[in-house]
TORVO-890328 format. One record per residue (C-alpha): residue number from 1; x, y, z. Coordinates in Angstrom, 2 decimals. Last residue first. Layout:
BEGIN
   nr     east    north       up
  NUM        X        Y        Z
...
//
This chain:
BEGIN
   nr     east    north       up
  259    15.38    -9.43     2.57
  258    17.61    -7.19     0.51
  257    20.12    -9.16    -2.13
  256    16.92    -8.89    -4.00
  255    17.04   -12.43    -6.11
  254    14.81   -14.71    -3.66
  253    12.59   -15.76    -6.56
  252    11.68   -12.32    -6.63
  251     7.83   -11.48    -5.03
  250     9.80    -9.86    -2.08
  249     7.43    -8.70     1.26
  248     7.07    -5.32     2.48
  247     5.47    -5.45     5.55
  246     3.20    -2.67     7.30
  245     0.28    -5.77     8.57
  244     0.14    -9.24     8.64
  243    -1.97   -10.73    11.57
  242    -5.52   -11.48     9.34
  241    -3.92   -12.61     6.19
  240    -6.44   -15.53     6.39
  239    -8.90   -13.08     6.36
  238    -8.38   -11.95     2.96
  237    -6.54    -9.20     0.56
  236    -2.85   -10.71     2.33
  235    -4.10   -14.16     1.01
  234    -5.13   -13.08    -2.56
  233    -2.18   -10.95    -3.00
  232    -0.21   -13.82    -2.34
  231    -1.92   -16.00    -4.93
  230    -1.57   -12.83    -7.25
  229     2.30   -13.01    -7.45
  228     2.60   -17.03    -8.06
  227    -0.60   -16.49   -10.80
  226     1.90   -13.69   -12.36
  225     4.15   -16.16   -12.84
  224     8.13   -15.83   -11.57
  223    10.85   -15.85   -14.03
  222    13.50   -18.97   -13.56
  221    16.36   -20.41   -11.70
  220    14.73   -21.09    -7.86
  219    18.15   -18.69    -6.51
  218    17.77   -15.49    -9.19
  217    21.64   -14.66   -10.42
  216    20.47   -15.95   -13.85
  215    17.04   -15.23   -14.93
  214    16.84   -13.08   -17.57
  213    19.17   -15.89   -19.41
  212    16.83   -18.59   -18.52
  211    14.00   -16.78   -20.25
  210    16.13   -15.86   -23.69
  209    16.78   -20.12   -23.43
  208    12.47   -20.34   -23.07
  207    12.17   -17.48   -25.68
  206    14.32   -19.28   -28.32
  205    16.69   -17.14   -29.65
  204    16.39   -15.48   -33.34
  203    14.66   -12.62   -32.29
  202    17.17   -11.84   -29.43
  201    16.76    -7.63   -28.04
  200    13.63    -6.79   -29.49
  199    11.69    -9.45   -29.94
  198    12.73   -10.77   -26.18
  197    12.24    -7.35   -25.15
  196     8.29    -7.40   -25.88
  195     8.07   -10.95   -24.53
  194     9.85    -9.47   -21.38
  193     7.47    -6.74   -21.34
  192     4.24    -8.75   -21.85
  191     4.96    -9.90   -18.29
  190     6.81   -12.80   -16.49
  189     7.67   -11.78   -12.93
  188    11.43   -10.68   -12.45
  187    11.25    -9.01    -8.83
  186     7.76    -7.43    -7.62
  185     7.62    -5.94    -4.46
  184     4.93    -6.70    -2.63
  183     3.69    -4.15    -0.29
  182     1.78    -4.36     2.95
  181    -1.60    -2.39     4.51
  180    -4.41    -3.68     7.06
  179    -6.90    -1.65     8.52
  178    -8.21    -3.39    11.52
  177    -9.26     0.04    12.77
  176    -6.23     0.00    15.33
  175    -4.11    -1.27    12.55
  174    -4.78     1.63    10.34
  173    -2.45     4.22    11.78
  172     0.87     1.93    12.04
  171    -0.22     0.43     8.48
  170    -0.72     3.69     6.95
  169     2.77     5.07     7.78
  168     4.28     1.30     7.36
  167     2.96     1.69     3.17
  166     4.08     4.72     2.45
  165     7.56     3.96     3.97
  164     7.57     1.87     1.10
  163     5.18     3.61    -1.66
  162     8.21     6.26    -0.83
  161    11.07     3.71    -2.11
  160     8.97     2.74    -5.15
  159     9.05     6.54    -6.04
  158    12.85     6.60    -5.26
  157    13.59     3.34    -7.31
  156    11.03     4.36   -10.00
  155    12.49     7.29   -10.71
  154    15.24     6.36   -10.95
  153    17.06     2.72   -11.74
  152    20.23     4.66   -13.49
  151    22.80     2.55   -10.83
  150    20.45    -0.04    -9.04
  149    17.91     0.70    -6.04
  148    17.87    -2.29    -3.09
  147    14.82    -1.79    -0.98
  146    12.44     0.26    -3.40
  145    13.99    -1.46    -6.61
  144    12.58    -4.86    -5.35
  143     9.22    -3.35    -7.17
  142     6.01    -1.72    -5.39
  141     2.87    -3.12    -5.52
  140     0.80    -1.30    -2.69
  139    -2.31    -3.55    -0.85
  138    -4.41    -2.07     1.26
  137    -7.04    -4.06     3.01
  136    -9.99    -2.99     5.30
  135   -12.09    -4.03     8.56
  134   -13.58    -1.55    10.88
  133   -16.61    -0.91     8.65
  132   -16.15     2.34     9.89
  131   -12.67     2.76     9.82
  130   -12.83     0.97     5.96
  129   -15.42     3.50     4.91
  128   -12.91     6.43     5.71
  127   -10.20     4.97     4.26
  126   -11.37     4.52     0.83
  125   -10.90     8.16     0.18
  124    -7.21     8.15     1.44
  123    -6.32     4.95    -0.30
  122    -6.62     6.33    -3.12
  121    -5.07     9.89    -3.20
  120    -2.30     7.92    -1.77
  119    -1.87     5.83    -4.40
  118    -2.20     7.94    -6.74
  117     0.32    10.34    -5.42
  116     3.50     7.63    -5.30
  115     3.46     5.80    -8.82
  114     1.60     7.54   -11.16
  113     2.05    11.41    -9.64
  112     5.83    10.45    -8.64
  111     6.63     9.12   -12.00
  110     5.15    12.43   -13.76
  109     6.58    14.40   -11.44
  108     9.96    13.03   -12.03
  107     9.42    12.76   -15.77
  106     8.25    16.81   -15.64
  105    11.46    17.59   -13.05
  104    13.95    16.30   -15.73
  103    15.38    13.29   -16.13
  102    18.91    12.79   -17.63
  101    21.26    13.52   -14.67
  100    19.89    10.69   -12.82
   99    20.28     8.11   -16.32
   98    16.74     6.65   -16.65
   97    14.43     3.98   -15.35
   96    10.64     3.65   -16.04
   95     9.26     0.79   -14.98
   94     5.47     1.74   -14.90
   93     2.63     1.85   -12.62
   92    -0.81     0.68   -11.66
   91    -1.19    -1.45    -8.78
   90    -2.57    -0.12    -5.83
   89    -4.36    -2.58    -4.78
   88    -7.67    -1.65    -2.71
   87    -9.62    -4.10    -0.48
   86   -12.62    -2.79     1.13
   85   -14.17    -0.41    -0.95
   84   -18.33     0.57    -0.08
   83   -21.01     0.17    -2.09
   82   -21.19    -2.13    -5.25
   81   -21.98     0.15    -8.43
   80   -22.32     3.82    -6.09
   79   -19.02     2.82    -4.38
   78   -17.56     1.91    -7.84
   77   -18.52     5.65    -9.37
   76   -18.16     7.41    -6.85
   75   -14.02     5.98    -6.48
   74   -13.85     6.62   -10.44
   73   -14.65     9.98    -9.94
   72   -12.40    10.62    -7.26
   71    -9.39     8.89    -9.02
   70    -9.99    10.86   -12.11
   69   -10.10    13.94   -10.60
   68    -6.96    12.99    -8.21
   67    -4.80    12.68   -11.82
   66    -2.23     9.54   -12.21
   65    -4.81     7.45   -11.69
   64    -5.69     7.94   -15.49
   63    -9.36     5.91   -14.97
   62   -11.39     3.81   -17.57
   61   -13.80     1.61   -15.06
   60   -14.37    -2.15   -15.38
   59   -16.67    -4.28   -13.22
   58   -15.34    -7.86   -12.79
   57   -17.90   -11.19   -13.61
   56   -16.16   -14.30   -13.92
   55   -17.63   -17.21   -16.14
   54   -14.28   -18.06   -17.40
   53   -15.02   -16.77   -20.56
   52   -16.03   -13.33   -18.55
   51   -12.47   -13.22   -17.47
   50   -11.15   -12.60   -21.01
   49   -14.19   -10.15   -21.85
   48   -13.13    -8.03   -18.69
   47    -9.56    -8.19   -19.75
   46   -10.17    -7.35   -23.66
   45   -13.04    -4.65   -22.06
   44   -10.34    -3.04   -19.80
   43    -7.70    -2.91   -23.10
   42   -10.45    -1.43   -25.47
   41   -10.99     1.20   -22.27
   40    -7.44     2.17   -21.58
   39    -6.50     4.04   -19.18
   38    -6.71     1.47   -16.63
   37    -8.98    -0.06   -13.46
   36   -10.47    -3.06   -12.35
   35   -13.32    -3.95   -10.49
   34   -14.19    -6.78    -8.10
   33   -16.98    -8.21    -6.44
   32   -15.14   -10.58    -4.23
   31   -15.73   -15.05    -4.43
   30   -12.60   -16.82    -4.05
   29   -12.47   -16.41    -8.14
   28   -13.29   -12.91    -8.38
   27    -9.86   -12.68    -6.29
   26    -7.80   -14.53    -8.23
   25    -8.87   -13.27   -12.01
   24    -8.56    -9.65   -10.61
   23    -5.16   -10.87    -9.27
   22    -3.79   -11.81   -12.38
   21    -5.56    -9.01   -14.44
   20    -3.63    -6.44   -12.55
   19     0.37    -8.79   -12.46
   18    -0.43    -8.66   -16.29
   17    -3.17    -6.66   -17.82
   16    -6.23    -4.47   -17.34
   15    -6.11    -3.99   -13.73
   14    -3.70    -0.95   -13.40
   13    -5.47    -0.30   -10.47
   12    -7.31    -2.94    -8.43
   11   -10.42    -2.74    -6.38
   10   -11.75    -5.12    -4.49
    9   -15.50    -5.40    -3.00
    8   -15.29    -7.81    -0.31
    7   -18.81   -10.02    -1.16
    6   -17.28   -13.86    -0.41
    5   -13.26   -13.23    -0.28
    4   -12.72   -16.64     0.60
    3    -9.44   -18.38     0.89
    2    -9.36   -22.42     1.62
    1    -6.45   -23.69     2.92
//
C-alpha cells in the first residue's frame, strides 16, 4: 500500500528527537510539508540538518508548548510559512513518574501544562481550518500508562489518562467535519533514554543482553523501533486511515495487559 501525504502540512511537537523525528522523517517522506517543534533550537537544527542529508526538507520552529503564548505564536508562524494545519501530533512530553505523596501541585501542573494543556491549546486553533477544509488529523501520543497506570507512575499516568478521554471528546465532535483524532500509546520503544539508563544502570553489560532484559514480560521479545511507531502514525495522518477515528491504539509489543 502506497501512503501519500502529497502537500498535508503536518505538524509535530516534540519533533526534534526520537518517536518526533521518526515520524517527521515518515511523513516528509510520503510527500507532507512538515514542521517540527522543541525547545531546543541546536537540537531542531541537529534534526532538521539530519533529515536534510536525506534530501528532506522539514521547517523547524523553537516552541515551549507547555505555555499557550508560545503555542499561538508558533501556530502564526507555520500557517503564515505553509498555510493552513492539517495533521497535528501532539507529541511532546516527558516520563516523569514519582512517589503520589511526593509531588507537589507545581510538578503536577507542570505535567498537566506539557502533557494535557498543550495539546489542547493546539488542537483547538488548528481546528477551525480543519472544519473548513473539512478534512483534518489529530494525532495524541500518549503512553500504555493511560489505560493500565503502575504503583508511583503519576503524573504521567493521570495526564496520559486525560489525553485519553481527550482524544474520544474531539473525535465524537470532529467526525462530522471529517476530523479525525486517535492516540498511540507508546509501550517500550527504543529511545535515547534506554541508552541513557543502560550507562547508568549496567555499564559493563552488553546493550543488546541490557535490551532483552527491558524486554521480558513483552509477547514479540524485544523493544519496539521508532520507525515501527511512526509507520502507524503515517497511516492514521493519511487517507488510508480514512474510517479510524477516537481509538487509542497500543504501540507495546502487546505488553499492556489492557487491550
Amino acid at each position: 500500500m502506497q501512503i501519500t501525504m502529497k502537500d498535508r502540512v503536518a505538524v509535530i511537537t516534540g519533533g526534534s528527537k526520537g518517536l518526533g523525528l521518526a515520524m517527521a522523517r515518515r511523513f516528509a517522506e510520503s510527500g507532507a510539508k512538515v514542521a517540527i517543534l522543541a525547545r531546543g533550537a541546536q537540537d531542531l537544527k541537529a534534526a532538521r540538518d539530519e533529515l536534510a542529508k536525506d534530501g528532506l526538507n522539514v521547517r523547524d520552529y523553537v516552541c515551549d508548548v507547555s505555555t499557550a503564548a508560545d503555542i499561538a505564536k508558533a501556530h502564526d508562524r507555520i500557517t503564515a510559512d505553509l498555510g493552513g494545519i492539517d495533521i497535528l501530533v501532539n507529541n511532546a512530553g516527558t516520563a516523569r513518574t514519582v512517589a503520589f505523596e511526593n509531588i507537589t501541585d507545581e510538578a503536577w501542573q507542570d505535567d498537566l501544562d506539557l502533557k494535557l494543556f498543550a495539546a489542547i491549546r493546539f488542537s483547538r486553533l488548528v481546528w477551525p481550518g480543519m472544519k473548513a477544509r473539512k478534512w483534518g488529523r489529530i494525532i495524541n501520543v500518549l503512553n500504555t500508562f493511560a489505560k493500565a497506570p503502575a504503583a508511583s507512575s503519576a503524573p504521567t499516568s493521570v495526564s496520559r489518562a486525560a489525553g485519553m478521554a481527550l482524544t474520544k471528546v474531539m473525535a465524537n465532535e470532529g467526525g462530522e467535519h471529517n476530523i479525525l483524532v486517535n492516540a498511540m500509546l507508546v509501550g517500550l520503544i527504543m529511545s535515547d533514554q534506554w541508552v541513557q539508563r543502560h550507562a547508568k544502570q549496567a555499564p559493563d553489560m552488553d546493550f543488546e543482553v541490557f535490551a532483552k532484559g527491558l524486554a521480558k514480560g513483552t509477547p514479540l521479545g524485544r523493544i519496539g523501533t521508532s520507525e515501527e511507531f511512526a509507520n502507524l502514525a503515517c497511516f492514521l495522518a493519511s487517507d488510508q486511515g480514512s474510517y479510524i477515528t477516537g481509538t487509542a491504539i497500543n504501540v507495546d509489543g502487546g505488553r499492556s495487559p489492557v487491550v
